[in-house]
Backbone as JSON Lines, residues from 0, in Angstrom:
{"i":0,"aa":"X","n":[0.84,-1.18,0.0],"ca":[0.0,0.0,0.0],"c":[0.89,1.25,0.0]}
{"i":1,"aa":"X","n":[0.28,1.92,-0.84],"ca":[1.34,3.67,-1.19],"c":[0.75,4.24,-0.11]}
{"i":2,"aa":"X","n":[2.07,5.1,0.4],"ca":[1.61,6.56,1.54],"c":[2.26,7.52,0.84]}
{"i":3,"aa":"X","n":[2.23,8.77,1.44],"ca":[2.58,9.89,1.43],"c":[4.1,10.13,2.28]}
{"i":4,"aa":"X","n":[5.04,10.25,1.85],"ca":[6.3,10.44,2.14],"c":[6.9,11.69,2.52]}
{"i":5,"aa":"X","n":[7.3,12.35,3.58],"ca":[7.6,13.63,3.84],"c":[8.72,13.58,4.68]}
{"i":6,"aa":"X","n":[9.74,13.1,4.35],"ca":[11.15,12.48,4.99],"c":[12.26,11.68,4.11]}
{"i":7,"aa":"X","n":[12.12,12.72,3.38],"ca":[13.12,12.3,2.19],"c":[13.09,11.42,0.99]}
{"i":8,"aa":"X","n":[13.53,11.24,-0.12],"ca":[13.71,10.82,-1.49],"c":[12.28,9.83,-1.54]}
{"i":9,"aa":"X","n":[11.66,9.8,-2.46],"ca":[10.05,9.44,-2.94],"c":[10.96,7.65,-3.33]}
{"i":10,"aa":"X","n":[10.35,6.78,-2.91],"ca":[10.19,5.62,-3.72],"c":[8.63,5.26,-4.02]}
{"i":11,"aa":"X","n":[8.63,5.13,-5.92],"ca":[7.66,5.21,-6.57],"c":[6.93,3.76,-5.87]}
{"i":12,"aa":"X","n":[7.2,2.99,-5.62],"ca":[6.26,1.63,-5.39],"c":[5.93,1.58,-3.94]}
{"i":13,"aa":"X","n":[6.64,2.63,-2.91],"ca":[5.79,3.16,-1.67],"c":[4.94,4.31,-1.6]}
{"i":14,"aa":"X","n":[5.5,4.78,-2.45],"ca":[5.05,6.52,-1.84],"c":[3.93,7.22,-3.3]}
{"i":15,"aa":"X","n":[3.43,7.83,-2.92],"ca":[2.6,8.87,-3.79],"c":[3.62,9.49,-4.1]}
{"i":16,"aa":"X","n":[3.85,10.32,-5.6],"ca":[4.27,11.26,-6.2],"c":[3.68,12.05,-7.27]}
{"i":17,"aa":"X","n":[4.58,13.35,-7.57],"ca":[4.14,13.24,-9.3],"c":[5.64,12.97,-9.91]}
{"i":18,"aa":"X","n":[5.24,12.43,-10.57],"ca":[6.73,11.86,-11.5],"c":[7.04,12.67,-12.37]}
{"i":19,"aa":"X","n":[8.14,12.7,-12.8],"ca":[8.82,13.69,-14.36],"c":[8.43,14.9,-13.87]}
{"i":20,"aa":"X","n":[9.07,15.53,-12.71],"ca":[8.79,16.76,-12.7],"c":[10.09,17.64,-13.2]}
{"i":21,"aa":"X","n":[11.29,17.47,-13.93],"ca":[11.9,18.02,-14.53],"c":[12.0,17.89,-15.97]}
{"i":22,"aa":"X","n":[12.18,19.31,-16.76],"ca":[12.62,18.91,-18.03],"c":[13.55,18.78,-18.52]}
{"i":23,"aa":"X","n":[13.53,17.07,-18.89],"ca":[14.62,16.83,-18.98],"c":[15.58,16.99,-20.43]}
{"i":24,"aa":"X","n":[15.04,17.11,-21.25],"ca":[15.48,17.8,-22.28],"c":[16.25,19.19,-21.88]}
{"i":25,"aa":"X","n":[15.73,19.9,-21.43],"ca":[15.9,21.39,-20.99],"c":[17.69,20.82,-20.13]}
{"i":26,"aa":"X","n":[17.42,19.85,-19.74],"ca":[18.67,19.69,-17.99],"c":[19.87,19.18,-19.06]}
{"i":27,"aa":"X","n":[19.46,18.33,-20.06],"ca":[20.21,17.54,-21.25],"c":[20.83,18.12,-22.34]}
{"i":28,"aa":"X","n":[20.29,19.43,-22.51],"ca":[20.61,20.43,-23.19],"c":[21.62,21.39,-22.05]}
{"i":29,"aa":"X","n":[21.87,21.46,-21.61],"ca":[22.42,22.31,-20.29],"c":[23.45,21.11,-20.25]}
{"i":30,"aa":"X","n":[23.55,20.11,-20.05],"ca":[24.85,18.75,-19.63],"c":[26.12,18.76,-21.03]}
{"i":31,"aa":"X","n":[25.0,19.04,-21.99],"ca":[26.02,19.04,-23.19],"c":[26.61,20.32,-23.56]}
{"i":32,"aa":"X","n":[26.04,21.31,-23.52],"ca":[26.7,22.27,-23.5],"c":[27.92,22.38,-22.32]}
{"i":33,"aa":"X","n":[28.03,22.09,-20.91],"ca":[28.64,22.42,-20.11],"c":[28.11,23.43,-19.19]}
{"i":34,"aa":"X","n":[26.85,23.57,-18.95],"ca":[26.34,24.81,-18.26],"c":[25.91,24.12,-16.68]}
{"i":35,"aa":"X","n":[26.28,25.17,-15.53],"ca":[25.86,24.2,-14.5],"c":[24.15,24.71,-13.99]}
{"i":36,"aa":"X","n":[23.58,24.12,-13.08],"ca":[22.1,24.48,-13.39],"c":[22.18,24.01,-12.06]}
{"i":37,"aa":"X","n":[20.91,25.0,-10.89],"ca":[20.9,24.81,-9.96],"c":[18.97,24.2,-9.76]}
{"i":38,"aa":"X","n":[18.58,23.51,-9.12],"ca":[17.02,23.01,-8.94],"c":[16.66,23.51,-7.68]}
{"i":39,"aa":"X","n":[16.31,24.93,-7.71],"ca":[15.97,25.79,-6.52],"c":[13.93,25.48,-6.15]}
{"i":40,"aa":"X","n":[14.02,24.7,-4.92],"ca":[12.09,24.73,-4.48],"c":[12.05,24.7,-3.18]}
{"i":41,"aa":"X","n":[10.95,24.8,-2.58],"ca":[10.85,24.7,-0.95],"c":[11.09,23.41,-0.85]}
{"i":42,"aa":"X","n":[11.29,23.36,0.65],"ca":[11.29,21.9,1.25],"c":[10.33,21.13,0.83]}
{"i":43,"aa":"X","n":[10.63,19.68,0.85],"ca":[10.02,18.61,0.93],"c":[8.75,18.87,-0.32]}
{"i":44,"aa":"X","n":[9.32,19.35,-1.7],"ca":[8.77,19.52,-3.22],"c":[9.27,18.79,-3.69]}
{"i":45,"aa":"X","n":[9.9,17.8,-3.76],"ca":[10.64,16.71,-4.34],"c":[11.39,16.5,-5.57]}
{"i":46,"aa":"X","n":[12.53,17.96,-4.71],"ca":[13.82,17.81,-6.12],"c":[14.76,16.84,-5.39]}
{"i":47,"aa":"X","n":[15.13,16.59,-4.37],"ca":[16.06,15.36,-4.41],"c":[15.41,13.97,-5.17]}
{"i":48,"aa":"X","n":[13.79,13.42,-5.49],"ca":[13.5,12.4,-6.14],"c":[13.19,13.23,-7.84]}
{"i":49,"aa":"X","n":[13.1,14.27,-7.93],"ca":[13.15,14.61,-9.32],"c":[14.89,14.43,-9.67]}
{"i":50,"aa":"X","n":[15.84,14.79,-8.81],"ca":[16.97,14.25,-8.89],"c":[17.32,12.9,-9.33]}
{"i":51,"aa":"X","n":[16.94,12.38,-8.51],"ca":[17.43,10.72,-8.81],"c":[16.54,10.0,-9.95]}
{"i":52,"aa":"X","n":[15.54,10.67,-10.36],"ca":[15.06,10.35,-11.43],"c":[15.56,10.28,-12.96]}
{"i":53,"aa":"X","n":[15.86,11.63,-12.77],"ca":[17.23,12.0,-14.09],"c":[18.19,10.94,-14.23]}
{"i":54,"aa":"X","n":[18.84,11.75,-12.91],"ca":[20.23,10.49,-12.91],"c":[19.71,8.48,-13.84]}
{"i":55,"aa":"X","n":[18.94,8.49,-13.19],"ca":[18.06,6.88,-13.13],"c":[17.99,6.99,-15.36]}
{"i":56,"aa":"X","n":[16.92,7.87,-15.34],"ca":[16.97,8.59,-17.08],"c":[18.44,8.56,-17.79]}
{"i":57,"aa":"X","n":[19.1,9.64,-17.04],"ca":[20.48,9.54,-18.03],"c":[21.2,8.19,-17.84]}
{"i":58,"aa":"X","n":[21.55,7.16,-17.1],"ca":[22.04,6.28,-17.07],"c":[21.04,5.04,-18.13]}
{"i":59,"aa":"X","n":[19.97,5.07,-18.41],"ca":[19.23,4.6,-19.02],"c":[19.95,4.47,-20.54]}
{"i":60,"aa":"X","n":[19.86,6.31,-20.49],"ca":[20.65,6.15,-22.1],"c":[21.83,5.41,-22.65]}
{"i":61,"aa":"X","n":[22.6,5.67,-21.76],"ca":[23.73,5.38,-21.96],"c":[24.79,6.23,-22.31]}
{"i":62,"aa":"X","n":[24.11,7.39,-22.99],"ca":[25.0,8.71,-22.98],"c":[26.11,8.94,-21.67]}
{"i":63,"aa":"X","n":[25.48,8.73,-20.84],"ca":[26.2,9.5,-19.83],"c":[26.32,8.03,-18.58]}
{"i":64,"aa":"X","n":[27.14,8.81,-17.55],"ca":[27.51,8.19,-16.58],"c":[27.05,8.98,-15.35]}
{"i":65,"aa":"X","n":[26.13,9.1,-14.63],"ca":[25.31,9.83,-14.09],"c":[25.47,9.25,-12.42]}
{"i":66,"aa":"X","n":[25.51,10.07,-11.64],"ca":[25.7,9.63,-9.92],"c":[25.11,10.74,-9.09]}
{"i":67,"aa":"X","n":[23.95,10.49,-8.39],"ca":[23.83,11.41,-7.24],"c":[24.16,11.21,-5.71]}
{"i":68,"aa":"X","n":[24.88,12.3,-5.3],"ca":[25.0,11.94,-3.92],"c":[25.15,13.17,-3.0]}
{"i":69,"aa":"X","n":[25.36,12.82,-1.55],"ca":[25.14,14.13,-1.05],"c":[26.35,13.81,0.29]}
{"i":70,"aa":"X","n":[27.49,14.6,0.03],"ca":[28.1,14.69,1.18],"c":[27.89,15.72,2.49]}
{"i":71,"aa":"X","n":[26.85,15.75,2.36],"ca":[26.41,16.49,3.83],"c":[26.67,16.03,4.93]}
{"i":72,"aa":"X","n":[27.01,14.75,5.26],"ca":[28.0,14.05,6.41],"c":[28.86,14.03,6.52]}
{"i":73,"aa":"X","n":[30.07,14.61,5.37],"ca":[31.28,15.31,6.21],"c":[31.37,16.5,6.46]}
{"i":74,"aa":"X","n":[29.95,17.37,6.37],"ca":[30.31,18.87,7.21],"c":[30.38,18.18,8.77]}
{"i":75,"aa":"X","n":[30.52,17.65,9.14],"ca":[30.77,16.71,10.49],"c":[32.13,16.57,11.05]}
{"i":76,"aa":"X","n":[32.63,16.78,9.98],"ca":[34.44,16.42,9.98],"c":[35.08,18.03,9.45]}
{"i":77,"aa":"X","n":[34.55,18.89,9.74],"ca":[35.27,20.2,9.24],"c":[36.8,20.43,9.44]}
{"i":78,"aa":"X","n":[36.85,20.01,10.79],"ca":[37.94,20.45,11.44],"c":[39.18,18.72,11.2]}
{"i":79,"aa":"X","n":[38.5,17.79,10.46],"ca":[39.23,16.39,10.16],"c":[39.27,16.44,8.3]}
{"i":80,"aa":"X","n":[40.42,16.85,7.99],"ca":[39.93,16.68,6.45],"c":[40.08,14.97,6.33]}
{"i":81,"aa":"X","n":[41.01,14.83,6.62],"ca":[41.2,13.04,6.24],"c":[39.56,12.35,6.57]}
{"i":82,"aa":"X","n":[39.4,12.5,7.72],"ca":[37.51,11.77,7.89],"c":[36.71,12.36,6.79]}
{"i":83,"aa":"X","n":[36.85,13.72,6.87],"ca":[35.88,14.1,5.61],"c":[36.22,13.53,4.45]}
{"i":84,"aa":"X","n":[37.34,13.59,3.92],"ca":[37.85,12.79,2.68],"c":[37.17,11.35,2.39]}
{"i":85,"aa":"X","n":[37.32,10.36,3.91],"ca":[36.91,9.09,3.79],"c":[34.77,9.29,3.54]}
{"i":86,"aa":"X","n":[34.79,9.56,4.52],"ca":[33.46,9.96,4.34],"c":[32.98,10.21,2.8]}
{"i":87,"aa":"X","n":[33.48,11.15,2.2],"ca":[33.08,11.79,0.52],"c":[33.61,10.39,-0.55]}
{"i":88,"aa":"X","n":[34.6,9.72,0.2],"ca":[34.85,8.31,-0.71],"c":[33.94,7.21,-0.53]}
{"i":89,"aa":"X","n":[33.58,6.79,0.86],"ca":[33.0,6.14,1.21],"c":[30.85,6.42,0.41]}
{"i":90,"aa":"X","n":[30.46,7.57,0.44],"ca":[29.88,7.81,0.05],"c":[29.83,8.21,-1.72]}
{"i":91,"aa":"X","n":[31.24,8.05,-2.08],"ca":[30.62,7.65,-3.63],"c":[30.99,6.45,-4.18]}
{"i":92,"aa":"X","n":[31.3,5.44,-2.76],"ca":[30.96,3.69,-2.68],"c":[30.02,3.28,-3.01]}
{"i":93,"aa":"X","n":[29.16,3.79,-1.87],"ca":[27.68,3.84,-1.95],"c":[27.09,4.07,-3.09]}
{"i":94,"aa":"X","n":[27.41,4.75,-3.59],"ca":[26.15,5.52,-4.9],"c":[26.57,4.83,-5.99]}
{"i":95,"aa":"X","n":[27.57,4.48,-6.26],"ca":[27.98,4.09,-7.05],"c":[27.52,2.34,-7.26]}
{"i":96,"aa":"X","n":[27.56,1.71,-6.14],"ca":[26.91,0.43,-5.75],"c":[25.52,0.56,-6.24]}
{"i":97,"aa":"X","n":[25.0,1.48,-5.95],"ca":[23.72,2.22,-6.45],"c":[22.88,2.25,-7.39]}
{"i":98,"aa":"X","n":[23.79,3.28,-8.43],"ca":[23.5,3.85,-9.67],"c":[24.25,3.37,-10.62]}
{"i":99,"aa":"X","n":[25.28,2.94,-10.21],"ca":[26.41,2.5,-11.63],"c":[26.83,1.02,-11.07]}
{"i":100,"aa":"X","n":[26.72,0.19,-10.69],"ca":[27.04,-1.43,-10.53],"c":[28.18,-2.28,-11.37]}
{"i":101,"aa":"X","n":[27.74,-1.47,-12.42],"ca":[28.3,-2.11,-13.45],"c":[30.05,-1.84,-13.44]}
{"i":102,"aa":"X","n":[30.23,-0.46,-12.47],"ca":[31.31,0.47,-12.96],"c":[32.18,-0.31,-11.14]}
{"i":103,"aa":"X","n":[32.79,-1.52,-12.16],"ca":[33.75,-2.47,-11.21],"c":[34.72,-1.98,-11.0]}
{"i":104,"aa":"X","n":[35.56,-1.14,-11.62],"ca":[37.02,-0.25,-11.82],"c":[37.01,0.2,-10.41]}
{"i":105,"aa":"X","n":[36.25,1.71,-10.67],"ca":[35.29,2.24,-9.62],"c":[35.55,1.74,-8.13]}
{"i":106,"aa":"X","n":[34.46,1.09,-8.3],"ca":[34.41,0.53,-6.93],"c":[35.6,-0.15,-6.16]}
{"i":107,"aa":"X","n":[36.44,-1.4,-7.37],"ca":[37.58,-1.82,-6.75],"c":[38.54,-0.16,-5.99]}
{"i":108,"aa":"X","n":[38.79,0.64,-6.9],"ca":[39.62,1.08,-6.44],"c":[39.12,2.04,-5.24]}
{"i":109,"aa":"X","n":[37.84,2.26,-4.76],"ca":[37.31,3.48,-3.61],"c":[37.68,2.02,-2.48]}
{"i":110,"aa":"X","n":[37.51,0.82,-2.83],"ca":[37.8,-0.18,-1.49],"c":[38.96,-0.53,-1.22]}
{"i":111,"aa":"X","n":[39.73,0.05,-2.52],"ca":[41.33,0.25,-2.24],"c":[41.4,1.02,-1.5]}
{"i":112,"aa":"X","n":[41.15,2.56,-1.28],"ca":[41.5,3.71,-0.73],"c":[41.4,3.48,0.55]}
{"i":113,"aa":"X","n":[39.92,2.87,0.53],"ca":[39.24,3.04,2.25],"c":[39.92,1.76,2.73]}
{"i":114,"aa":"X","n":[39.99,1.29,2.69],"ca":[41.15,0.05,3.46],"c":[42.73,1.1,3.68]}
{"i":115,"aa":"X","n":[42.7,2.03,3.13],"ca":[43.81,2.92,3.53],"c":[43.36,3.78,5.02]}
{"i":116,"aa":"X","n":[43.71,3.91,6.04],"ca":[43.15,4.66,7.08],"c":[43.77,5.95,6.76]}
{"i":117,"aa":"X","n":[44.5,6.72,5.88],"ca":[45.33,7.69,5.41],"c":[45.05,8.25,4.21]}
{"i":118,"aa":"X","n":[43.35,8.17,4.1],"ca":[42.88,8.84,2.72],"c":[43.09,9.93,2.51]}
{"i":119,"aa":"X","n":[43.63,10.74,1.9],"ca":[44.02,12.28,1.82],"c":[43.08,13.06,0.72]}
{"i":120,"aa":"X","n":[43.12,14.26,0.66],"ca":[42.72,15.09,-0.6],"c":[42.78,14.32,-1.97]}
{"i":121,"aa":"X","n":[44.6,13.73,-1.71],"ca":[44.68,13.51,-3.24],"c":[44.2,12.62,-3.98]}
{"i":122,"aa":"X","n":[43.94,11.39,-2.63],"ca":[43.59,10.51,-2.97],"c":[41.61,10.34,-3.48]}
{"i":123,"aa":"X","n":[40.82,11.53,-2.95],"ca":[39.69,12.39,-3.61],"c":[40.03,12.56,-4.86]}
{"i":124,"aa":"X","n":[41.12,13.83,-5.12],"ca":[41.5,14.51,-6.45],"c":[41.53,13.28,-7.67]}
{"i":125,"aa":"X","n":[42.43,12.03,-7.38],"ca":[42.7,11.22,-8.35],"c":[41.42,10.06,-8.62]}
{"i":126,"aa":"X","n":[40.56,10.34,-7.63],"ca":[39.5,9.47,-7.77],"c":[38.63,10.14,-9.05]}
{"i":127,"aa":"X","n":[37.78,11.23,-8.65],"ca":[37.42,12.09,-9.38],"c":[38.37,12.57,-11.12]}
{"i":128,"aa":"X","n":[39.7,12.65,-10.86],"ca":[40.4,13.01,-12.86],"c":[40.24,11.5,-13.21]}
{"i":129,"aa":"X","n":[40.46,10.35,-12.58],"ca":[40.43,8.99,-13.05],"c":[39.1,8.39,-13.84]}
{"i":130,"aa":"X","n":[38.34,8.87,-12.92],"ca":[37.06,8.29,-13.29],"c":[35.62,9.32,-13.98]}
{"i":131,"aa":"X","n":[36.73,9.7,-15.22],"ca":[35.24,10.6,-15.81],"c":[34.6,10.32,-16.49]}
């Protein structure tokens, strides 16, 4: 039975929504050009699941290689960059397990890192130029 969800990201086979609330043509046209685009609404209007919808869309195509995630758990670690570092790796473990499964490279190497207790910046920096 569907409810009404007001605590984060909509799953369509629990929750009531409206679906396709971005245009995505409009966001696709903006990706190829290189333009960055911000999805400004009140709370709990459901751009983090109009988010993951896209993402879900562009990975469909195949065009693209598409990942959403949200490191808002290492503003926790301000004053620890190394935790924050692990944290922002560890969390594009996750998403990546996620949204891209397929992308084994990836993943081997973020379970390389984090088995490192000495994750640094660079080891962020080279994750990110490696894997575009």
């Amino acid at each position: 039975m569907r409810y009404f969800n007001t605590v984060g990201a909509i799953h369509p086979d629990k929750h009531y929504f409206l679906p396709h609330r971005l245009d995505w043509n409009k966001l696709e046209e903006f990706i190829e050009k290189e333009y960055y685009f911000v999805l400004h609404a009140p709370r709990q209007s459901g751009k983090t699941t109009a988010i993951i919808e896209f993402v879900c869309h562009l990975n469909r195509k195949s065009d693209y290689k598409s990942l959403y995630l949200s490191i808002e758990a290492a503003r926790t670690s301000v004053e620890d960059v190394t935790r924050a570092i692990r944290i922002i790796l560890q969390e594009f473990k996750r998403k990546i397990a996620i949204f891209l499964p397929q992308e084994l490279e990836a993943l081997a190497y973020l379970e390389k890192k984090l088995k490192n207790a000495e994750s640094d910046e660079s080891d962020l920096l080279e994750f990110l130029t490696k894997n575009r």
